[in-house]
C-alpha positions, 0 to 999 in steps of 0.5 A: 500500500503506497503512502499518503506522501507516494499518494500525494505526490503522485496526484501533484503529477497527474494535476500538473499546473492547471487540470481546469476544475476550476474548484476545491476537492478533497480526499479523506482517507478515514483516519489516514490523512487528507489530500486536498486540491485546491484548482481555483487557483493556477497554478493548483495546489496539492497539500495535505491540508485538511480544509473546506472543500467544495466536494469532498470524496470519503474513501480508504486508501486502500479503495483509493489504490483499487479505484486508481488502478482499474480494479474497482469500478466508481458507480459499485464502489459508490453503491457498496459504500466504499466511496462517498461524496459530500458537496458538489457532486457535479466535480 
């Protein structure tokens, strides 16, 4: 299971200076810290921050990995409890 620094760094990658969401989304591991994306602002910033979102995703990291690899589909995920959203569900 990768870390949440590895999780982190790795989003920092995949956003890259500006992903035009143009909004705040946040990552809560359940108890194993936070990742939060702040794209109204270029260039967007990835922090560890745990602060007010305009959606926030509720998953664990180990979900988290599944989701990002492939090996869990988001709509079953989301139905069987393992991903929940709170706010904006549109971003």
């Amino acid at each position: 299971m990768a870390t949440l620094e590895e999780i982190t760094e790795a989003m920092r990658e995949r956003i890259g200076e500006d992903c035009g969401l143009d909004s705040t989304l946040k990552f809560d591991f359940k108890g194993d810290g936070f990742i939060f994306v702040n794209a109204e602002q270029v260039p967007n910033v990835v922090s560890n921050e745990d602060a007010d979102a305009d959606c926030t995703i509720k998953i664990s990291v180990e979900n988290f990995e599944s989701l990002a690899k492939g090996d869990l589909d988001p709509t079953t995920a989301f139905m069987m409890g393992k991903l929940k959203i709170e706010g904006n569900m549109g971003i």
